[in-house]
PAZAPA-4460 file (N, C-alpha, C; in steps of 0.05 Angstrom, whole numbers, plus 32768, in hexadecimal, padded with zeros to 4 digits):
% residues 254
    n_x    n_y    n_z   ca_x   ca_y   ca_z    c_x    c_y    c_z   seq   type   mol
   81F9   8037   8152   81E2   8031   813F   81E9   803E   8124     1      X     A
   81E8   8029   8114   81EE   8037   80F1   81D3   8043   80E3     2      X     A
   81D7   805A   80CC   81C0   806F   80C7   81A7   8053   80C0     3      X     A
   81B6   8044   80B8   8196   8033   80B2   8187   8028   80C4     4      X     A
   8195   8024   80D7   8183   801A   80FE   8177   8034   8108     5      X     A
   8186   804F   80FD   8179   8065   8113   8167   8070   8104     6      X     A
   8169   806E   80E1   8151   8073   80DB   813B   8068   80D6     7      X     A
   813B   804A   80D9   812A   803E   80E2   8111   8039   80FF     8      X     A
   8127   803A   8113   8117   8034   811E   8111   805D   8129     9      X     A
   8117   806D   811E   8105   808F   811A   80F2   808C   810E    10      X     A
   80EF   8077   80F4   80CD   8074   80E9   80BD   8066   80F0    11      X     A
   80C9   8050   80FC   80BD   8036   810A   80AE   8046   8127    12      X     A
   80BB   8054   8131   80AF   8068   8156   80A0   8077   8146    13      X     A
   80A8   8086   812F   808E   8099   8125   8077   8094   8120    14      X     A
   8076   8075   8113   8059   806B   810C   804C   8063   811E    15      X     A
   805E   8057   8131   8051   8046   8154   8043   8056   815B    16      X     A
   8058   8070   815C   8048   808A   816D   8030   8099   815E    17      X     A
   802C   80A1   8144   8020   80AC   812F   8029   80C8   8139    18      X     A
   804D   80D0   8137   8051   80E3   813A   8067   80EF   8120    19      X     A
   8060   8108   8119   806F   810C   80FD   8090   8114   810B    20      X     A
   809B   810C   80F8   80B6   810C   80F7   80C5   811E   80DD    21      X     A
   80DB   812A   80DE   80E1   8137   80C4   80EB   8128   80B4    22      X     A
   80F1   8131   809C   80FF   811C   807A   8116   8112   8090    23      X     A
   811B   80F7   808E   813B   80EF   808E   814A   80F1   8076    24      X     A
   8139   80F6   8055   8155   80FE   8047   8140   8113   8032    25      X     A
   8144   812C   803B   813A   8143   802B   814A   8143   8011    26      X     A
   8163   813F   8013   8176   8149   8006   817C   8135   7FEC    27      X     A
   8172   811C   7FEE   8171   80FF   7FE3   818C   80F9   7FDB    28      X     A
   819D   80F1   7FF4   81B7   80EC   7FF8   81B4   80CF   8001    29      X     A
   81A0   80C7   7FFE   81A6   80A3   800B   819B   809E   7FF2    30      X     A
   81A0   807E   7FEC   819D   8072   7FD4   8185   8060   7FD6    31      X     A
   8172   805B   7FBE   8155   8050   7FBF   8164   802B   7FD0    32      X     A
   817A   8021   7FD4   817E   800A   7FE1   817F   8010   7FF7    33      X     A
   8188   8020   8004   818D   8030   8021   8173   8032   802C    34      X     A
   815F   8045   8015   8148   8049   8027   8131   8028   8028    35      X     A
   8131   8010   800F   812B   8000   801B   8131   7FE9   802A    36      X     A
   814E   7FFA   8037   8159   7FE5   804A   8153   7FF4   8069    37      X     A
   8141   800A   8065   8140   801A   8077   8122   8012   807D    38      X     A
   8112   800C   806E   80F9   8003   806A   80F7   7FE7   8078    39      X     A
   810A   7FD7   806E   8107   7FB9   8078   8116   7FBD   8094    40      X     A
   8121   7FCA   80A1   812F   7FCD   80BB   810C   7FD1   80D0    41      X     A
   810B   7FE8   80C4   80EE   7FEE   80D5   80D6   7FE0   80D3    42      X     A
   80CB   7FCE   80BF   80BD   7FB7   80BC   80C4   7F9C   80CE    43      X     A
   80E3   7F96   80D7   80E4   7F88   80EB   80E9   7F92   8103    44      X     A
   80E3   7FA7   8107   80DC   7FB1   8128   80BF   7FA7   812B    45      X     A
   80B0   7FAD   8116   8092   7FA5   8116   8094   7F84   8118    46      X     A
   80A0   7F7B   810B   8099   7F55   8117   80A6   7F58   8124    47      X     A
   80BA   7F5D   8131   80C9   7F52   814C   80B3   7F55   8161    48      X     A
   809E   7F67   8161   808B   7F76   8171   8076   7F5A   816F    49      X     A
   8077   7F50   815C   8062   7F3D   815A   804E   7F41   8145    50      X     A
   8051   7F4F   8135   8046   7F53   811C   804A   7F41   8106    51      X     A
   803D   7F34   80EF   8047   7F24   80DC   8043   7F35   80C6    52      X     A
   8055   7F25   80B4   8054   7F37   8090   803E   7F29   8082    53      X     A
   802A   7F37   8077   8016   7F2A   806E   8018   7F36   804F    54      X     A
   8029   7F4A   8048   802F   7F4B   802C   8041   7F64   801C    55      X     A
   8031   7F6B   800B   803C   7F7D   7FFD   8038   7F93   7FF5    56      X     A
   8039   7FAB   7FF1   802A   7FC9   7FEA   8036   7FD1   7FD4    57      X     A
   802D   7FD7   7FB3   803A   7FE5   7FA2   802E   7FFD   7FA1    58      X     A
   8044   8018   7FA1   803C   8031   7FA0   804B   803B   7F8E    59      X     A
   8037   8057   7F80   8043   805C   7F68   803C   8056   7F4E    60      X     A
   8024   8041   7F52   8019   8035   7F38   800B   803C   7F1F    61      X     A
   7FFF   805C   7F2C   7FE5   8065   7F20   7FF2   807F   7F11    62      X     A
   7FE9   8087   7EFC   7FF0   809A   7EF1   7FE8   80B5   7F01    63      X     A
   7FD1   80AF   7F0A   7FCF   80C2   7F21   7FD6   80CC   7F2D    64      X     A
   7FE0   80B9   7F40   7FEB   80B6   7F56   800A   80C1   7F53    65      X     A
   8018   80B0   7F35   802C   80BD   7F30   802E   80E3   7F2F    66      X     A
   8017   80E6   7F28   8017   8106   7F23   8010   8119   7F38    67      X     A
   8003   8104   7F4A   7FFB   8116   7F6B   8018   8118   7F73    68      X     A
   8028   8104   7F75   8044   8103   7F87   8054   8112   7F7A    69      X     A
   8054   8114   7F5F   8070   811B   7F4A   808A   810B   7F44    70      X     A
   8079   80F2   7F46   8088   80DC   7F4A   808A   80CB   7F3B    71      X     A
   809E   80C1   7F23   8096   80AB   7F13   80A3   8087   7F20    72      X     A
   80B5   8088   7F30   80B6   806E   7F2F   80A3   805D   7F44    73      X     A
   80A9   8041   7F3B   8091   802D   7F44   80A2   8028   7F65    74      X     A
   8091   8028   7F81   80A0   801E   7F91   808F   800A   7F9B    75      X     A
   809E   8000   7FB1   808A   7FE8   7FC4   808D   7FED   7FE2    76      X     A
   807A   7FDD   7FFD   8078   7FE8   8014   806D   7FC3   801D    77      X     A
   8077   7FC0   8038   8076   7FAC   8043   805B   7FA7   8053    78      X     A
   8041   7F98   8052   8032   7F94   8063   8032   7F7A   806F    79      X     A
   802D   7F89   808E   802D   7F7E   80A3   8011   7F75   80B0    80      X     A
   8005   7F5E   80C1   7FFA   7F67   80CF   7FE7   7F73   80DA    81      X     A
   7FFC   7F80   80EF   7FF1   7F9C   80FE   7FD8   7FB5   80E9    82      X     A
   7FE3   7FB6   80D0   7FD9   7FC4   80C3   7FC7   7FBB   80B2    83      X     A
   7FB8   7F9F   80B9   7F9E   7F9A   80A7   7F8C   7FA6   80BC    84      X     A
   7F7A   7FB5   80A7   7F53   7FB7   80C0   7F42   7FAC   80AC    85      X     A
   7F2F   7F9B   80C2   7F1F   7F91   80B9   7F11   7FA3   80AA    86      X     A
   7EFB   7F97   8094   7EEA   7FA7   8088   7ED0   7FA8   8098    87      X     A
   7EC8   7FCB   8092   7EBC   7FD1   809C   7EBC   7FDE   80B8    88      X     A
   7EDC   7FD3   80D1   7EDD   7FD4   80EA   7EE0   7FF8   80E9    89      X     A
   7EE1   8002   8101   7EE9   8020   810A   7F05   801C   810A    90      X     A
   7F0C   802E   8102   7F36   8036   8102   7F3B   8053   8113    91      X     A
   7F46   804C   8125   7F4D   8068   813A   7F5F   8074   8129    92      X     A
   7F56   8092   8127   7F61   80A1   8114   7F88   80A8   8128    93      X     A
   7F7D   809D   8144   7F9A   80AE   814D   7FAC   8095   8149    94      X     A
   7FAD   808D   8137   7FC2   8073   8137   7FD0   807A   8117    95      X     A
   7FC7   809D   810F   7FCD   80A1   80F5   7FD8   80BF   80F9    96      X     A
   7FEE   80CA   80EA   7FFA   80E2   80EF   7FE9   80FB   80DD    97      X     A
   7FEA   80F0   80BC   7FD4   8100   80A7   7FC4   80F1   8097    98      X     A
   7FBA   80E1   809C   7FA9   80C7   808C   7FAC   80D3   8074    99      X     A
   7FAD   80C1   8060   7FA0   80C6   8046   7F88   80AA   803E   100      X     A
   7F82   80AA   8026   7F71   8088   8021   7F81   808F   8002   101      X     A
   7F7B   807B   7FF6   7F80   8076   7FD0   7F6A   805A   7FD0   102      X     A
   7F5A   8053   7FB7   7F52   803E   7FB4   7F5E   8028   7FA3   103      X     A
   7F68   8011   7FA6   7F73   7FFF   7F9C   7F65   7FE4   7F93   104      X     A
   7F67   7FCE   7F8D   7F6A   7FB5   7F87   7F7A   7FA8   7F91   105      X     A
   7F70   7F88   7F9F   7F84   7F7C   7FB4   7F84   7F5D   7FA8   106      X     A
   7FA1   7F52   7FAF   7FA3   7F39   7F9B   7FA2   7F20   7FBB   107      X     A
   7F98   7F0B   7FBA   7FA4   7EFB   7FD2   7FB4   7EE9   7FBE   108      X     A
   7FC9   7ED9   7FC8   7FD8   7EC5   7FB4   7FD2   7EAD   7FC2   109      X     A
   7FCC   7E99   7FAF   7FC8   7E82   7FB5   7FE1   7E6E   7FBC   110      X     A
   7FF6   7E74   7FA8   8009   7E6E   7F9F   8028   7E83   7FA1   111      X     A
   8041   7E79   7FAF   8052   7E8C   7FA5   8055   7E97   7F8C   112      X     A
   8066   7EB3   7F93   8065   7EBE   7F6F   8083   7ECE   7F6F   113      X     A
   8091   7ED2   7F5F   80A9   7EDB   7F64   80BF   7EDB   7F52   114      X     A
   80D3   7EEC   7F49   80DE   7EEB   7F33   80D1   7EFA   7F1F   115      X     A
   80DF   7EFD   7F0F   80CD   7F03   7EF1   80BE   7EF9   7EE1   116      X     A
   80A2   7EFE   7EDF   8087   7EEB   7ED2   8081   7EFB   7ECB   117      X     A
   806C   7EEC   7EB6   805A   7EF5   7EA2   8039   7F03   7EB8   118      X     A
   802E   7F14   7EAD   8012   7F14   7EB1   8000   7F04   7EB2   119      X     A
   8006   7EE7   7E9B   7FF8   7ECF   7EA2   8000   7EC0   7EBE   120      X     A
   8018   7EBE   7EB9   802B   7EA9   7ED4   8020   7EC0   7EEE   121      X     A
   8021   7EDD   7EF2   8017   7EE6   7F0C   7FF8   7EDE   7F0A   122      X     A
   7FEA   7EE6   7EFB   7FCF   7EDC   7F04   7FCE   7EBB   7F0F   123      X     A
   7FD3   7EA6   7F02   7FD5   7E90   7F07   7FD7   7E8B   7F26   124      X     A
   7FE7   7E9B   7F33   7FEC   7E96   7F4C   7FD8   7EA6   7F5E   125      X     A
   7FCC   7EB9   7F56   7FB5   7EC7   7F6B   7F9B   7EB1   7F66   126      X     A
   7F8E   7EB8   7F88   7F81   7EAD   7F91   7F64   7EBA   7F8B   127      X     A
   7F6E   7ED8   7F93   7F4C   7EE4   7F8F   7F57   7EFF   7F91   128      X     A
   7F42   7F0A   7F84   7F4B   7F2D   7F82   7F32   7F34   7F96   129      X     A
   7F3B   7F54   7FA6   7F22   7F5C   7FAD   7F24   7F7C   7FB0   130      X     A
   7F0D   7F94   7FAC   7F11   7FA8   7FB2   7F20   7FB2   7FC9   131      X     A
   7F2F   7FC7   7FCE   7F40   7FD2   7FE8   7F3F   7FEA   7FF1   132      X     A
   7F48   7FF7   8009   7F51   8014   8007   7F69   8009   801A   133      X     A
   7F7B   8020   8011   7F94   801E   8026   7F97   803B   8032   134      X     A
   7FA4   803B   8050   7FA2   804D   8058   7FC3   8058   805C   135      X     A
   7FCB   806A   804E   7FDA   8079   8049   7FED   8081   8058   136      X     A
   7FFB   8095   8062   8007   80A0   8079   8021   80B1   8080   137      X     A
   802D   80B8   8071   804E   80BF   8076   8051   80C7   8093   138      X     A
   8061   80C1   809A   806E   80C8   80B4   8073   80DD   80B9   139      X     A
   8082   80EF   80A0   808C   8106   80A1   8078   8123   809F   140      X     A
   8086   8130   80A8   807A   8149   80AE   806D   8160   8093   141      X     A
   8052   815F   80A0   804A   816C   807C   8047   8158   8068   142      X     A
   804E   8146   806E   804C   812D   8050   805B   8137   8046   143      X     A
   8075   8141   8041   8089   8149   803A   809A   8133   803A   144      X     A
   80A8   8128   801A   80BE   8118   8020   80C3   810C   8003   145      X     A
   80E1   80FE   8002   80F0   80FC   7FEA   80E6   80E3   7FE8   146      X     A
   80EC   80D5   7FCB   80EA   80C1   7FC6   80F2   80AD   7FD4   147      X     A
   810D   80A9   7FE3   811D   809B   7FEF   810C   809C   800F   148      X     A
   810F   80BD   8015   80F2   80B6   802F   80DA   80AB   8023   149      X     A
   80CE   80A9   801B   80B5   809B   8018   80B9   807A   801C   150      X     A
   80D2   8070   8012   80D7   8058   800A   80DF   804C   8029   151      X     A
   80ED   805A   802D   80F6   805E   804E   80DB   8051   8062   152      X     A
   80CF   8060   805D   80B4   8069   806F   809F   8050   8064   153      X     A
   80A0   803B   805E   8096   8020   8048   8080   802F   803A   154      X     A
   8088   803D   8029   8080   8041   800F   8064   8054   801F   155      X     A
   8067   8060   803A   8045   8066   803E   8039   8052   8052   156      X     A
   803A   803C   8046   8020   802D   8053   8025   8030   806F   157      X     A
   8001   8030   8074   7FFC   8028   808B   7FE1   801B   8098   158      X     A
   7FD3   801E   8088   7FC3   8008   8090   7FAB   7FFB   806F   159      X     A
   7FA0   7FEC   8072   7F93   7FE0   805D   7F7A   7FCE   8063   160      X     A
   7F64   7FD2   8052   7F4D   7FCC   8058   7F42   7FBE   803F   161      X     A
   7F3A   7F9C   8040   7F32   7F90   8026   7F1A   7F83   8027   162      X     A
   7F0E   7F8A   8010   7EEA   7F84   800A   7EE4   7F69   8008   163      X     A
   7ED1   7F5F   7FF9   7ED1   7F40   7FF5   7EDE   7F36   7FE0   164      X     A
   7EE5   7F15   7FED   7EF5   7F11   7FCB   7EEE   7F08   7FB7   165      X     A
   7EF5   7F09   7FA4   7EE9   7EFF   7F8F   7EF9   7EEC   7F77   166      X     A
   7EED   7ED4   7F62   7F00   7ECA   7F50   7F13   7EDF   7F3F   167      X     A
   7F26   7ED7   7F3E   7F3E   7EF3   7F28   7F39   7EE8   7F0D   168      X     A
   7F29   7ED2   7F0D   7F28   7ECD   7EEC   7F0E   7EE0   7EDB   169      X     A
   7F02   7EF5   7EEC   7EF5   7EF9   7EDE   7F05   7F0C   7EDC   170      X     A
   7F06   7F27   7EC8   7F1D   7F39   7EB7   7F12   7F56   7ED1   171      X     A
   7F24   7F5E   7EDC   7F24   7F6D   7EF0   7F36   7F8C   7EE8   172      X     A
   7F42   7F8E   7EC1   7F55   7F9D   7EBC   7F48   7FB4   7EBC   173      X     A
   7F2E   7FBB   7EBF   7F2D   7FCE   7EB4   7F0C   7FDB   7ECA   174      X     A
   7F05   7FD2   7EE8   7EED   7FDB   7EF0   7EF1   7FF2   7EFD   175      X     A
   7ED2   8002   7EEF   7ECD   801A   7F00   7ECD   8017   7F21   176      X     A
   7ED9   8034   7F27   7ED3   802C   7F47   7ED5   804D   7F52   177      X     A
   7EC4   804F   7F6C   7EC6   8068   7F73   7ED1   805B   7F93   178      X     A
   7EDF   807F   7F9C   7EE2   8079   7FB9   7ED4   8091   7FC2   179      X     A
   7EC7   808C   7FE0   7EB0   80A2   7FEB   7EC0   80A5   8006   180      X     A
   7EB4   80B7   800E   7EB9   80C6   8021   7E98   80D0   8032   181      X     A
   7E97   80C8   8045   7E6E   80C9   8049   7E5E   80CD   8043   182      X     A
   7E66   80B7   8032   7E4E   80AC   8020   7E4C   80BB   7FF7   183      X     A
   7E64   80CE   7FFD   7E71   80E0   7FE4   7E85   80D3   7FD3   184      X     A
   7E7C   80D6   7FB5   7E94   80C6   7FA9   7EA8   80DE   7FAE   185      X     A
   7EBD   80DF   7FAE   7ED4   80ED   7FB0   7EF0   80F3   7F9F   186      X     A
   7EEB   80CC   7F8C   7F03   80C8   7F76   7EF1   80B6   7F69   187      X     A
   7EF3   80B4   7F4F   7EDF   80AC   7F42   7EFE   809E   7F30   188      X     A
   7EF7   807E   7F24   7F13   8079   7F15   7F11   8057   7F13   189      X     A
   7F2F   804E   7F0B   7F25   8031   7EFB   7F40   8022   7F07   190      X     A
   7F37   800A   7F07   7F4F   7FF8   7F0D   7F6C   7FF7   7EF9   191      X     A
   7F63   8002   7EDB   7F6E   8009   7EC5   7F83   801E   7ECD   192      X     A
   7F82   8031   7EE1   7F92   8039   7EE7   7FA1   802F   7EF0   193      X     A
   7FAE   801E   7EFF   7FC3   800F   7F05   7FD3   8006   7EF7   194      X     A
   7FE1   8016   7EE4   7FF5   8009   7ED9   7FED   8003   7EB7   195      X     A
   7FD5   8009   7EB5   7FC7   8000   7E97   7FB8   7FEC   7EA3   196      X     A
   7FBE   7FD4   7EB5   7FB7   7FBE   7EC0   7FB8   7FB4   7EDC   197      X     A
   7FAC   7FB1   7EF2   7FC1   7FA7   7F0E   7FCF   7F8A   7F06   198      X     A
   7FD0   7F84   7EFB   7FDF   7F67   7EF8   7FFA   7F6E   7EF1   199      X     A
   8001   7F8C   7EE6   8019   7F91   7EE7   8024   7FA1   7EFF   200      X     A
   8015   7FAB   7F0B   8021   7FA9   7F26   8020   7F90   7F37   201      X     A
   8016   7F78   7F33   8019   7F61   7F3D   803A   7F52   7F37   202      X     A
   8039   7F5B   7F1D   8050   7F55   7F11   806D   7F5E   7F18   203      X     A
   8062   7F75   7F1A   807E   7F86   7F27   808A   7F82   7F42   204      X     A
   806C   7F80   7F59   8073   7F78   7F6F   807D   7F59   7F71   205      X     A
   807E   7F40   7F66   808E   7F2E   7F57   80AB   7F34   7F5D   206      X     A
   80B8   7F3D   7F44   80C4   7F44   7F3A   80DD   7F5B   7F59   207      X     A
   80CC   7F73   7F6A   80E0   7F7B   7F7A   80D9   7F70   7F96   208      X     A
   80CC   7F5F   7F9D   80CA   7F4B   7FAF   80EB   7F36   7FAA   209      X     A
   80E8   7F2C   7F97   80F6   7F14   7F94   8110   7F20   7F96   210      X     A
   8114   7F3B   7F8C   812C   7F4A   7F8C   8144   7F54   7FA7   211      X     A
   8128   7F57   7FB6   8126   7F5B   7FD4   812B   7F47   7FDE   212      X     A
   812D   7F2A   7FD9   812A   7F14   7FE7   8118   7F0D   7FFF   213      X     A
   80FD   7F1B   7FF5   80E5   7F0F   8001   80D7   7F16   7FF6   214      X     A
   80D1   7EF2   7FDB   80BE   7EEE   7FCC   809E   7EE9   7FD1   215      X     A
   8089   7EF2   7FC5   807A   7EF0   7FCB   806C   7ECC   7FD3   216      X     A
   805E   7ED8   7FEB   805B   7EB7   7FFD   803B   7EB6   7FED   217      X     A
   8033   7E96   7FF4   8016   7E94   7FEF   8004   7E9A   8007   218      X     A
   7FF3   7EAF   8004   7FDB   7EB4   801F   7FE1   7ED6   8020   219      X     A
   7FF7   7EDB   800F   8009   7EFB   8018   7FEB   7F08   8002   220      X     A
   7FE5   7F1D   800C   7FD4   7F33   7FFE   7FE7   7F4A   7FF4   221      X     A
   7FE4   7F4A   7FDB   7FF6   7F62   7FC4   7FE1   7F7D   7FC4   222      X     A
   7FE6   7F96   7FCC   7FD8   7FA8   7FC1   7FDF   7FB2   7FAF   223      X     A
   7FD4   7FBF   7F9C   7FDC   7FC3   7F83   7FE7   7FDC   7F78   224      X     A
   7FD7   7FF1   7F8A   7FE1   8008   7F89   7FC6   801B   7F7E   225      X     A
   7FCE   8032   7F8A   7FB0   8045   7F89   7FA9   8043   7F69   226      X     A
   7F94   8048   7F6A   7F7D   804E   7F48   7F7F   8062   7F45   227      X     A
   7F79   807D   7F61   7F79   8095   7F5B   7F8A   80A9   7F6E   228      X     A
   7F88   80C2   7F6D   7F94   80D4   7F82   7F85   80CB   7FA5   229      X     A
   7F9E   80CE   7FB2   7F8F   80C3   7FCD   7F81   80DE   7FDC   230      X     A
   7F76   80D6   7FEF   7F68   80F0   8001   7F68   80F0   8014   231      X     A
   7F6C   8102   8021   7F6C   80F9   8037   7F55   80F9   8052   232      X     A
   7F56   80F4   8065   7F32   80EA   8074   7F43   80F0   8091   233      X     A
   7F31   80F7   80A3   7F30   8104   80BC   7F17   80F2   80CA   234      X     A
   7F24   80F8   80E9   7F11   80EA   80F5   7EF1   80ED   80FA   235      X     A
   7EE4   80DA   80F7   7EC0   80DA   80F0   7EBA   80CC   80CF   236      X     A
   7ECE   80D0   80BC   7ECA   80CC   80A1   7EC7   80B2   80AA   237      X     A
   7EB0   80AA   8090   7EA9   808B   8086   7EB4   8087   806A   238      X     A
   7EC0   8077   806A   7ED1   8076   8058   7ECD   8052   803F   239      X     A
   7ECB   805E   8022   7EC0   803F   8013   7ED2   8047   7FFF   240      X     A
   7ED0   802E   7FEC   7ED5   8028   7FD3   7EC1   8019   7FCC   241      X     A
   7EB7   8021   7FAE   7EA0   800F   7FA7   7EB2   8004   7F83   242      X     A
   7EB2   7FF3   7F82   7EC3   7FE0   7F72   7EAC   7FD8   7F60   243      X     A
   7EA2   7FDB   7F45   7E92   7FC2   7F2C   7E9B   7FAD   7F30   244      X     A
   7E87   7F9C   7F32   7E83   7F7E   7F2F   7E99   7F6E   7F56   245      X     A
   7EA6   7F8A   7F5F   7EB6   7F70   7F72   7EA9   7F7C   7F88   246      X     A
   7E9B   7F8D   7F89   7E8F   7FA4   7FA8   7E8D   7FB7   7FB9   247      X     A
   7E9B   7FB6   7FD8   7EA3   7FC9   7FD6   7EB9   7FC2   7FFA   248      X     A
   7EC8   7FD4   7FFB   7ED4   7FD1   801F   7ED1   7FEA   8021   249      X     A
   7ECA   7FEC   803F   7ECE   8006   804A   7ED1   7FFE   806B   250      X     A
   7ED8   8019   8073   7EE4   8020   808E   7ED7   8035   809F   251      X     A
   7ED6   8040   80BB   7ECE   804F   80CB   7EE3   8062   80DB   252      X     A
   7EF2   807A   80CC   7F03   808B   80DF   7EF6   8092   80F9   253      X     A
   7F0D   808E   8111   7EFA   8097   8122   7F0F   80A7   813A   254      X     A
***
């Protein structure tokens, strides 16, 4: 087995199991191709399992977020499946090693999108935007881990929760939104954080999709990437995002 099969399928059994595992590269001796060829190895253990790819995760987006991690570049994370919950349903907390949440904006595509486009040409192709939370996760021990682990580990994700949808033609660059914690706002912040805009994280995910050679499909849901610092939630928390003008999703730790 070559380091990209054995460290694959070590993150792939870590998440199955929701058991922490240490850095595979503390030292950041593998290269950002390595770790997302280490990412897409362990994403097809999950469909071979019977899971489908339902889209895309950009992390890294938020100036925030850049400043919680210490992290400036933009990455991406594969969703599957397995890792949509319905809105509103209960989520067994033991299917998670250290939860975190972040609040986002979620794109469905009507249309493929892929290559390098404009902000007009990505919108053109979404179907409907809707409020989100995504649920967080590193594998590794402590949440401890390099850029290349993170990337490794699909960017985090692990699970994702989306509100109602709504038309994208009305201007979505810039709404207030809080995320709560029972019934507590907790992060108070704007879709504006994303990037100046989410349409440029729409754009971007474009752009290293196509690069990757798996362009964005039509029906695939884009997350955009957190608005604010994530938090993290323990079992019993009730967990929302309340989004201006689009609503709100929320979830039940349990």
């Amino acid at each position: 087995m070559n380091r990209i099969s054995e460290f694959a399928t070590l993150l792939d059994e870590a998440a199955r199991d929701a058991r922490p595992v240490a850095q595979i590269d503390p030292d950041g001796r593998l290269s950002l191709d390595d770790a997302y060829a280490i990412q897409k190895a362990s994403i097809e253990r999950r469909l071979a399992r019977g899971e489908r790819r339902v889209g895309v995760k950009m992390g890294f987006t938020s100036r925030a977020k850049m400043l919680q991690m210490g992290i400036s570049d933009l990455i991406w994370g594969r969703l599957t499946s397995g890792m949509r919950v319905e809105e509103g349903a209960p989520v067994d907390f033991g299917r998670f090693v250290h939860p975190r949440m972040e609040p986002e904006i979620a794109f469905v595509l009507g249309k493929p999108l892929a290559g390098d486009v404009s902000a007009a040409e990505a919108l053109a192709c979404v179907e409907a935007v809707a409020p989100a939370l995504e649920i967080i996760d590193s594998r590794y021990r402590d949440f401890k881990f390099s850029l290349t682990d993170v990337v490794a580990d699909n960017a985090s994700s692990s699970g994702f929760v989306i509100g109602p949808w709504s038309d994208p033609r009305h201007d979505f660059g810039n709404l207030g939104l809080t995320m709560n914690i029972d019934g507590r706002a907790v992060q108070v912040g704007s879709t504006a954080a994303i990037l100046g805009h989410p349409l440029r994280s729409l754009v971007a995910a474009a752009r290293l999709a196509a690069e990757a050679g798996e362009p964005l499909q039509a029906g695939w849901v884009v997350m955009a990437g957190g608005a604010t610092p994530a938090e993290w939630i323990r079992p019993g928390n009730a967990v929302s995002i309340e989004m201006e003008r689009l609503g709100s999703a929320a979830f039940q730790m349990q």
